[in-house]
C-alpha positions as CSV (number, residue, x, y, z in Angstrom):
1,X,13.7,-75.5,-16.7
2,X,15.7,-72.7,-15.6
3,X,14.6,-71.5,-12.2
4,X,14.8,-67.8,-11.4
5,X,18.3,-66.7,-8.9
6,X,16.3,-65.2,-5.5
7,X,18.6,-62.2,-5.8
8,X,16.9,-61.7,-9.2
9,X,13.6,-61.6,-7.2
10,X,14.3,-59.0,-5.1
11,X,16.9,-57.0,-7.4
12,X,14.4,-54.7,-9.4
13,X,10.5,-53.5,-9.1
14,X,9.6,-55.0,-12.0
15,X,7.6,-58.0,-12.7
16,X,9.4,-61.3,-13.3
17,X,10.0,-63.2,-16.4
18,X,9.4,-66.9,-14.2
19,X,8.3,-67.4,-10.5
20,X,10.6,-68.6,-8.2
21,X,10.1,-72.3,-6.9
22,X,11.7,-73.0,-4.1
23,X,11.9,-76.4,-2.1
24,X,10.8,-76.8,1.7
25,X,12.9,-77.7,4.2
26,X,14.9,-79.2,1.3
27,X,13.6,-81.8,-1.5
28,X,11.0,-83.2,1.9
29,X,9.2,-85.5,0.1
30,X,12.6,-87.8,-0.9
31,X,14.5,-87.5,1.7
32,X,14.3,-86.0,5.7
33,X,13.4,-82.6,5.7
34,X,16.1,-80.5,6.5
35,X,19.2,-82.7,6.7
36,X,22.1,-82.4,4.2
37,X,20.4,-85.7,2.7
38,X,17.0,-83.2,2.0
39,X,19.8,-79.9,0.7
40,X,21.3,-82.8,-1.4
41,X,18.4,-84.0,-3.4
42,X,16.9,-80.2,-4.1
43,X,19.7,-79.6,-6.0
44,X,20.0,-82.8,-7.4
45,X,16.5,-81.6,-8.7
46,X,18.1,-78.6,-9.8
47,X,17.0,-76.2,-7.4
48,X,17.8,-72.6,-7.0
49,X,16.4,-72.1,-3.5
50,X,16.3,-74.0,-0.5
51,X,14.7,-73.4,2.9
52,X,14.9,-74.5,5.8
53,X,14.0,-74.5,9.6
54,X,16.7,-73.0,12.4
55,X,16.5,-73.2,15.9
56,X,19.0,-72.6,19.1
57,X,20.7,-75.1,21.4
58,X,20.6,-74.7,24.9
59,X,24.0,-73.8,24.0
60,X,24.2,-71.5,21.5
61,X,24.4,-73.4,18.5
62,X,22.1,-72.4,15.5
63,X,21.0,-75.9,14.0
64,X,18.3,-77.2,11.6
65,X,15.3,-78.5,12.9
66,X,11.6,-77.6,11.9
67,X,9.5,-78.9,14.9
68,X,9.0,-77.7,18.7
69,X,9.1,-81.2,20.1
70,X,11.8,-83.1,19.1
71,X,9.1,-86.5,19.4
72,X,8.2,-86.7,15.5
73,X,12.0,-86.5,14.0
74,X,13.7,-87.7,16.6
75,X,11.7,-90.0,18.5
76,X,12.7,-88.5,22.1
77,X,11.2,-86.3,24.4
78,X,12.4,-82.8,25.0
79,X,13.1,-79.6,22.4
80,X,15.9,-78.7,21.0
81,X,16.3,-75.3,23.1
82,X,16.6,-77.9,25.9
83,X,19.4,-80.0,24.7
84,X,23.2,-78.8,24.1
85,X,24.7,-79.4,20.8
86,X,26.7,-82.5,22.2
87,X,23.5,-83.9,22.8
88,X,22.0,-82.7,19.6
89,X,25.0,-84.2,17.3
90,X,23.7,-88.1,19.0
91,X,19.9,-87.1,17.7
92,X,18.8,-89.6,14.2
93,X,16.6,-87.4,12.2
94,X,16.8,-89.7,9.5
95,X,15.2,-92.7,10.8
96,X,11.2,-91.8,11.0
97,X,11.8,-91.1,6.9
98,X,10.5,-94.5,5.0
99,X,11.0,-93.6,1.6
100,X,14.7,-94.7,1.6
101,X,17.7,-95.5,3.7
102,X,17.9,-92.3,6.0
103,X,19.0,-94.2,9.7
104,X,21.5,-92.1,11.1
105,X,21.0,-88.8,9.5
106,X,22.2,-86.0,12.0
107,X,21.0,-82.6,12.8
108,X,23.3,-80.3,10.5
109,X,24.6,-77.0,12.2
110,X,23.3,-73.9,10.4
111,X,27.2,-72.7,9.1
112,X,27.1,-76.2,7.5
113,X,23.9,-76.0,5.9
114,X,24.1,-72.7,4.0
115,X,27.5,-73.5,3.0
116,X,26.0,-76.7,1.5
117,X,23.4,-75.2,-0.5
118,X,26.2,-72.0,-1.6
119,X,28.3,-74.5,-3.1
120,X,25.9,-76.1,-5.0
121,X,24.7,-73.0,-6.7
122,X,21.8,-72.4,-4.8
123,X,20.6,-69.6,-2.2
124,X,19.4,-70.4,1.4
125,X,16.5,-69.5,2.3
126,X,17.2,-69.6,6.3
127,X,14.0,-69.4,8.4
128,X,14.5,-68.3,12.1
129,X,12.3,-70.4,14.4
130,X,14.4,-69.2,17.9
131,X,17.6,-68.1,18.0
132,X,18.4,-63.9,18.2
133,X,19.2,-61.9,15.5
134,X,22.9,-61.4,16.7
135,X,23.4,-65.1,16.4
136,X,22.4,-65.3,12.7
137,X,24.3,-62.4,12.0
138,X,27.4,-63.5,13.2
139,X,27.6,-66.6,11.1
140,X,26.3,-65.1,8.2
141,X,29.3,-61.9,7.9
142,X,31.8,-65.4,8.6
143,X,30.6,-67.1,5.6
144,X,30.8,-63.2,4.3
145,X,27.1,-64.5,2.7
146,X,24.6,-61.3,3.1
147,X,24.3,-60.9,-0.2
148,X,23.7,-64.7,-0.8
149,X,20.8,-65.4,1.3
150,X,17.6,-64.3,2.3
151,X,16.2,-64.9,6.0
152,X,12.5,-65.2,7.0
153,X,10.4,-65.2,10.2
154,X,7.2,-65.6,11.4
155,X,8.4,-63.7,14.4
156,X,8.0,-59.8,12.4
157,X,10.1,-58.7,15.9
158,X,13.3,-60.8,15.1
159,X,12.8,-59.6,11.4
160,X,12.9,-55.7,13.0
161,X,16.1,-56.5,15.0
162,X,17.9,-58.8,12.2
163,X,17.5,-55.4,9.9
164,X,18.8,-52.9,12.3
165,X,22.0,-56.0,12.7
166,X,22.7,-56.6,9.2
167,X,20.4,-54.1,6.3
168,X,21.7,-55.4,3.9
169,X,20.1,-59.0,4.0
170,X,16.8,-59.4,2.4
171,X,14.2,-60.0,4.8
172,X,10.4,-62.1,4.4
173,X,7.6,-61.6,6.5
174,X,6.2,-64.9,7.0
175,X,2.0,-65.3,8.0
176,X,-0.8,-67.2,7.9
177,X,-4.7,-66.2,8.5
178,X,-6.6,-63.5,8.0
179,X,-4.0,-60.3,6.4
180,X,-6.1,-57.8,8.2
181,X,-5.3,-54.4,9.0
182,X,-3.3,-54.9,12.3
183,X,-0.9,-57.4,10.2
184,X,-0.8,-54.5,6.9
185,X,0.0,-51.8,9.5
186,X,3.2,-53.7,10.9
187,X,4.1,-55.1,7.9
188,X,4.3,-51.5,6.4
189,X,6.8,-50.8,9.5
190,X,9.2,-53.1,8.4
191,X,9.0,-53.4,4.9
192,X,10.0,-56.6,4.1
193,X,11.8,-57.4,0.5
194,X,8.7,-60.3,0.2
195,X,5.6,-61.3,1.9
196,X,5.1,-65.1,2.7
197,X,1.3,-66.5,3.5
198,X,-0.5,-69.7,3.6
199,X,-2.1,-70.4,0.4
200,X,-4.8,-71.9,1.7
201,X,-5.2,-68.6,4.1
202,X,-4.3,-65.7,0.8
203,X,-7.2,-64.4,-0.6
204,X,-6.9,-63.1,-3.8
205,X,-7.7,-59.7,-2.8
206,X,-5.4,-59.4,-0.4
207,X,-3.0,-59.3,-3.8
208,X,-3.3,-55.0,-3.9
209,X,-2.2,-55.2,-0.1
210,X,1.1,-57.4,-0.6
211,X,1.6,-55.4,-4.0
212,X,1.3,-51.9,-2.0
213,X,3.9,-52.7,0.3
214,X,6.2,-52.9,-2.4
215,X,6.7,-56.7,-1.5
216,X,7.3,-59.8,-3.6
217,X,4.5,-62.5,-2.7
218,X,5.3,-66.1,-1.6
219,X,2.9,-69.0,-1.2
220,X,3.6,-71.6,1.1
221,X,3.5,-74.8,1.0
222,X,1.8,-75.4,-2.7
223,X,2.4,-79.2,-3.4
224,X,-0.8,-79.0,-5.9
225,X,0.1,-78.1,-9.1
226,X,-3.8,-76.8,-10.2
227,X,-3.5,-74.7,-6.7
228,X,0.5,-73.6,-8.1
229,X,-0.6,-72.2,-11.4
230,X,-3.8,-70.1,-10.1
231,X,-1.5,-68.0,-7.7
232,X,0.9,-68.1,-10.8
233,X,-1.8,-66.5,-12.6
234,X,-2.9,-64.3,-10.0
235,X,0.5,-62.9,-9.9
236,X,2.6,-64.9,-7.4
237,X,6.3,-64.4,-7.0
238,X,7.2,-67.1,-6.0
239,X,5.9,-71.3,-4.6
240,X,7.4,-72.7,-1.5
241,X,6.9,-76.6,-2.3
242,X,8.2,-80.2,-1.1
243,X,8.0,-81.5,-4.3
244,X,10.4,-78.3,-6.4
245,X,10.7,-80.4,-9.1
246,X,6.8,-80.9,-10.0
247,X,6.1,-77.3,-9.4
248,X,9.2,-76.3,-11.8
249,X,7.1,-78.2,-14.4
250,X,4.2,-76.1,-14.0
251,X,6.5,-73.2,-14.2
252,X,7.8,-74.7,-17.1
253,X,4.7,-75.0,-19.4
């Protein structure tokens, strides 16, 4: 199954011939969500897109890592806004993962992450969790990447001040909850290239609000096939999953 390129997604106004599937914090449900172990196996599974989490040392370094506390990964106390990145390098995210031999697996630095998923033919999808917009930018013009990536937020302010630092990335507008008028009014502000919401939050009139905006629409985090293809049919762009290569075989049929 041939998986749509995200720059096709946001290239023309038109609909899309497939959806985009695109895996979660890597392929999470093989391997340790995202670690180069997780970027490995999504494109092992052949996928196009892979997101995952980024967050700030104490520092300065942009690293992966999903969670406020660092307790459930790493089995330590703290955050990682707390720790410098000689601290962070000793962390083993790998360990907590039983579905394979993962003991050791580090915390990968941001730089190392995107060029990982660019050299195996597929786009990051880099969601900001702290970090400021500056600090994104600058990696991103040194890997001379803005037209190879996309960057999302749940924090619609960083989005605003990662536009004004580099327009020419694609931007996504990540939510969750009610889409009510507050959340259409500064949406419409910064007019994001796509619109990413809780599935289980979306209803399916909210569909005319995304559309207006002149948004693609992403639903996050489908792992149900049934629930993937009725936002297929309802017109979804694209299906943020831990398991890409189950949803690609919905796409596929």
């Amino acid at each position: 199954m041939r998986l749509v390129v995200i720059a096709s997604l946001f290239m023309a106004t038109t609909a899309l011939s497939e959806p985009l599937v695109i895996a979660h914090r890597g392929a999470s449900a093989i391997a340790p969500e995202n670690t180069a172990a997780a970027i490995r196996e999504a494109l092992r599974l052949g996928a196009k897109v892979i997101e995952f989490d980024v967050r700030v040392t104490s520092d300065g370094e942009l690293v992966l890592f999903h969670d406020r506390e660092l307790d459930r990964l790493a089995g330590r106390t703290g955050t990682i806004e707390s720790l410098d990145w000689a601290t962070v390098q000793t962390l083993d995210v790998g360990k907590w993962f039983t579905k394979g031999s993962f003991a050791g697996e580090p915390v990968p630095r941001f730089e190392e992450a995107v060029k990982l998923c660019l050299e195996g033919g597929a786009t990051p999808l880099i969601e900001h969790k702290t970090g400021d917009a500056v600090a994104y930018a600058r990696v991103i013009r040194a890997l001379e990447a803005a037209d190879r990536v996309i960057v999302q937020s749940f924090d619609w302010k960083f989005l605003a001040a990662f536009r004004q630092e580099m327009p020419e990335v694609k931007i996504g507008a990540l939510g969750s909850k009610k889409l009510d008028a507050a959340k259409h009014s500064t949406l419409s502000s910064l007019r994001p290239d796509w619109v990413g919401w809780n599935h289980a939050d979306l209803l399916e009139t909210d569909l005319p609000t995304v559309r207006a905006l002149g948004a693609k629409l992403a639903l996050w985090t489908v792992n149900d096939p049934d629930i993937a293809t009725m936002w297929l049919q309802r017109g979804a762009h694209a299906i943020i999953t831990d398991v890409p290569d189950v949803i690609a075989g919905v796409v596929g049929r």
